[in-house]
C-alpha positions in Angstrom: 0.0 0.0 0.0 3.2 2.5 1.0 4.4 1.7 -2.4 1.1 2.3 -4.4 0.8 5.3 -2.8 3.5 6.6 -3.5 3.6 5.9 -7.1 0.0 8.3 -7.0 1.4 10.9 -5.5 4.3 11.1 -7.6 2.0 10.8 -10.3 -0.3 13.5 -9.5 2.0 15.9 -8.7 3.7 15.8 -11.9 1.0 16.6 -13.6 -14.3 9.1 -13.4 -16.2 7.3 -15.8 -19.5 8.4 -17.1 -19.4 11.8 -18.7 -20.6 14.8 -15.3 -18.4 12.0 -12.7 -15.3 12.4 -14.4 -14.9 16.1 -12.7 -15.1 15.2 -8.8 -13.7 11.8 -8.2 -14.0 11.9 -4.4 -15.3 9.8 -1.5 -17.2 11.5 1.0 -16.7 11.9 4.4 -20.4 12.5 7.0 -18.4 15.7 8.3 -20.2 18.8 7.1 -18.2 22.3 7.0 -18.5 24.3 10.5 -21.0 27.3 10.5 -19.2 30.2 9.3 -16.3 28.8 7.5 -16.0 28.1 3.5 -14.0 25.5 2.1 -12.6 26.2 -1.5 -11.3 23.3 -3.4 -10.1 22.3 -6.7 -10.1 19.0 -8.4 -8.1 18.2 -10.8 -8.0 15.0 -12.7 -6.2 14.0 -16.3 -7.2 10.9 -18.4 -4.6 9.1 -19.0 -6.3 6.2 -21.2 -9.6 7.4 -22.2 -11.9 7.8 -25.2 -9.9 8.5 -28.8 -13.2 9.4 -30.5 -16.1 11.2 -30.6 -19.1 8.6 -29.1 -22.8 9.7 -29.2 -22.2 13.0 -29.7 -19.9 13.0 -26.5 -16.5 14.6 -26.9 -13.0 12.6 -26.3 -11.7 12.3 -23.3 -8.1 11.3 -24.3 -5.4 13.2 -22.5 -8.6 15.7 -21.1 -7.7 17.6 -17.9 -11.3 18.1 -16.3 -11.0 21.4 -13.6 -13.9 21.8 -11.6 -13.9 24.6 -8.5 -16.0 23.5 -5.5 -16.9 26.5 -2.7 -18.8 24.7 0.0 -20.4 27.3 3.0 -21.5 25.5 6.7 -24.5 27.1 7.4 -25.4 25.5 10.7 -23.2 22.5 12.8 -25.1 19.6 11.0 -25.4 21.4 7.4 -23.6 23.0 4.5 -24.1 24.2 0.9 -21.6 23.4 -2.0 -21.6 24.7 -5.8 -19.1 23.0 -8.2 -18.1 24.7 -11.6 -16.6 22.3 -13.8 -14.6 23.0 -16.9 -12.1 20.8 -19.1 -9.4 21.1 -21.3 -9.7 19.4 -24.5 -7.1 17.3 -26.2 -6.8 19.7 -28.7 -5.9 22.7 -25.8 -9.3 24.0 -25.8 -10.9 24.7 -22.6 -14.8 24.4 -22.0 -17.1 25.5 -19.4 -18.9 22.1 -19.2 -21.7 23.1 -16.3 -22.4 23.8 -12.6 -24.0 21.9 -10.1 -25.5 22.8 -6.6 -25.4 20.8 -3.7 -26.7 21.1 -0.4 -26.1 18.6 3.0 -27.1 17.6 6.3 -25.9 15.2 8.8 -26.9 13.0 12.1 -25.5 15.7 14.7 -23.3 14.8 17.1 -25.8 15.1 20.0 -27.6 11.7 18.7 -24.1 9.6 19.1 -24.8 7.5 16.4 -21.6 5.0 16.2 -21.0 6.0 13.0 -21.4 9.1 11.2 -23.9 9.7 8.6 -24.9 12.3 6.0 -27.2 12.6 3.2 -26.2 15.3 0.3 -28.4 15.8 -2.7 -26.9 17.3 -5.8 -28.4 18.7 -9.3 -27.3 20.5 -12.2 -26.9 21.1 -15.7 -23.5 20.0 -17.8 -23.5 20.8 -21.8 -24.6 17.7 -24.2 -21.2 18.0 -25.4 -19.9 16.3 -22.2 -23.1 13.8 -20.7 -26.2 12.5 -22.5 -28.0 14.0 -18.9 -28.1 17.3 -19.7 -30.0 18.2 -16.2 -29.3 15.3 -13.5 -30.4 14.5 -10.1 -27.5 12.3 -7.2 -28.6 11.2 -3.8 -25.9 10.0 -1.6 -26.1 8.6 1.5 -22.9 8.4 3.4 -21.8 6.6 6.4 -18.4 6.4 7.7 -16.0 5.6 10.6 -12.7 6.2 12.5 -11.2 3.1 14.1 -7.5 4.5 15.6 -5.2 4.6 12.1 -8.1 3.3 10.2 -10.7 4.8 8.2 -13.6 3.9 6.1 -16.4 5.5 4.3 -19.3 4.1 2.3 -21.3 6.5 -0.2 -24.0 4.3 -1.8 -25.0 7.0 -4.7 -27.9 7.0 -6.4 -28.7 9.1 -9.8 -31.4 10.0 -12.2 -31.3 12.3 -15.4 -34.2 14.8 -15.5 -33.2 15.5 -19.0 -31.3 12.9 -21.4 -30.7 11.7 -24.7 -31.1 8.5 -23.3 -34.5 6.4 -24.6 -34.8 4.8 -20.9 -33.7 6.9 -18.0 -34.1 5.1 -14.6 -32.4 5.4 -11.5 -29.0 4.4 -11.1 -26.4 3.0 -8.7 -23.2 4.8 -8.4 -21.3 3.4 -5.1 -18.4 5.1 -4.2 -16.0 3.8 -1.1 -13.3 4.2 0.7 -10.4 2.2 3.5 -7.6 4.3 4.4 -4.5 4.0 7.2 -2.6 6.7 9.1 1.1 5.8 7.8 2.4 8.6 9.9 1.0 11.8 11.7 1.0 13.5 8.8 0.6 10.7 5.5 -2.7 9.1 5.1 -2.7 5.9 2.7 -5.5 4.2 1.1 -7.7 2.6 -1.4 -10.9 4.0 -3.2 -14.0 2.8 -5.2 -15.4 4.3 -7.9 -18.4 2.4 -9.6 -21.6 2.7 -11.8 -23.7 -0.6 -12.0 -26.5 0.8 -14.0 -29.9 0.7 -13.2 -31.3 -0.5 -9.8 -33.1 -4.1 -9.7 -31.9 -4.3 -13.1 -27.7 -4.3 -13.2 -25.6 -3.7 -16.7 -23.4 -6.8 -17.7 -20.7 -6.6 -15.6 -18.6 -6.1 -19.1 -20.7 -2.8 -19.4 -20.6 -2.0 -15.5 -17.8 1.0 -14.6 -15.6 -0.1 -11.4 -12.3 2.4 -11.0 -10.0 1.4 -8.1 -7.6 4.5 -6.8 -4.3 4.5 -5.1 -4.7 7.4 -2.6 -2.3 9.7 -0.6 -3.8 12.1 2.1 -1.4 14.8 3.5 -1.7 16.1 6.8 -0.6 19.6 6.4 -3.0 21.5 8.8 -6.7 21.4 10.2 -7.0 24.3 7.1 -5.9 22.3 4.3 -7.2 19.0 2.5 -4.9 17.0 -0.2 -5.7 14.1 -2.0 -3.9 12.5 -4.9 -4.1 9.3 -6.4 -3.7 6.9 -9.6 -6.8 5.0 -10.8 -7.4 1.9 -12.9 -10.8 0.6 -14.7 -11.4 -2.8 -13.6 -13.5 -3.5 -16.6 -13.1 -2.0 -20.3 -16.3 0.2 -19.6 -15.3 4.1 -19.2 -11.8 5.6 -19.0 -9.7 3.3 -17.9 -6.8 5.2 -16.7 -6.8 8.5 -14.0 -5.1 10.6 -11.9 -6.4 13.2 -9.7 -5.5 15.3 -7.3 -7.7 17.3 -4.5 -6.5 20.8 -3.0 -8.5 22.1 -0.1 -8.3 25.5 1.8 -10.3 26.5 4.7 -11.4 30.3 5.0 -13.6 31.8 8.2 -14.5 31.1 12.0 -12.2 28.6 13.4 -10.4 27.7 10.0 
């Protein structure tokens, strides 16, 4: 796992699946932003081994670099608010405004002492026909996760549904996202995470046609202000781009920050 790591961090300094996914490739944790403080964060992610051609009206994303700016406000101790602008830069060195999303959160407060923690976030949007058959789309996604000493782990079974597609058939989907990481040191955080679309629920894709991306990930410690996250992912199946890497910078502005 060191090792793996490493290579991903490497990686990402130097420098997901369906079309709107491929712009925040991130595992959620239950904790919400404190009241009064704004976290601004961008994700940025490069296709390493993606699509060559033009499919369904859906451009390339070959050697893309997808930038997308997240600004996420706590408004009370168990909610928050986030907006993500995504962009990308085409192959060919163009760079698109691809759409914006809005996404607001709540969690089980502290008070209940639930064993776990647990959120629920619900996200919609718009993103250009260019980049997703869902022109307007609708996530739920429940998340629960859990400290234990050095280890952590966090399960976000997703949900999704276009409210406007190309798509003949547009039922609800399963998108499950996880993630098991270990505190290497105080300040280097090493892990695995899951990134997956199954297709419809009660009704699966072959698992040939299923999307499952397994990440490499390094978390550094550099403050209670500051989040990063790098890491190298593979497609387990031929479905979606099958090669990522990613990296997450965080920076905390306001009350207590």
């Amino acid at each position: 796992m060191k090792t793996a790591a490493a290579i991903a961090f490497v990686c990402a300094t130097a420098v997901r699946v369906a079309a709107q996914e491929n712009y925040e490739i991130q595992v959620y944790g239950a904790q919400t932003v404190s009241p009064g403080e704004t976290m601004i964060e961008l994700h940025s992610n490069l296709t390493v081994d993606g699509r060559r051609q033009p499919e369904d009206g859906l451009a390339p994303t070959q050697h893309a670099i997808h930038e997308t700016l997240e600004v996420t406000r706590g408004l009370t101790a168990w909610s928050e608010v986030g907006f993500y602008m995504f962009t990308a830069i085409q192959a060919d060195r163009s760079w698109e405004l691809v759409g914006s999303h809005i996404r607001p959160r709540v969690r089980a407060p502290d008070t209940w002492r639930w064993p776990v923690g647990a959120s629920l976030s619900a996200e919609v949007g718009y993103q250009r026909r260019l980049f997703s058959q869902d022109t307007w789309s609708l996530e739920l996604r429940p998340i629960i996760d859990k400290q234990m000493g050095r280890w952590y782990a966090s399960l976000n079974p997703t949900v999704d549904r276009a409210l406007r597609t190309d798509r003949p058939d547009p039922r609800i989907e399963f998108s499950p996202n996880a993630a098991v990481t270990f505190d290497a040191t105080g300040k280097i955080n090493i892990g695995l995470e899951y990134d997956g679309s199954l297709g419809p629920l009660g009704h699966f894709d072959p698992v040939s046609q299923q999307q499952h991306q397994l990440f490499a990930v390094t978390n550094l410690n550099v403050g209670p202000a500051w989040e990063v996250n790098a890491g190298y992912g593979k497609a387990l199946t031929r479905a979606g781009d099958r090669r990522l890497v990613k990296l997450i910078l965080g920076r905390r502005f306001g009350h207590g920050s």
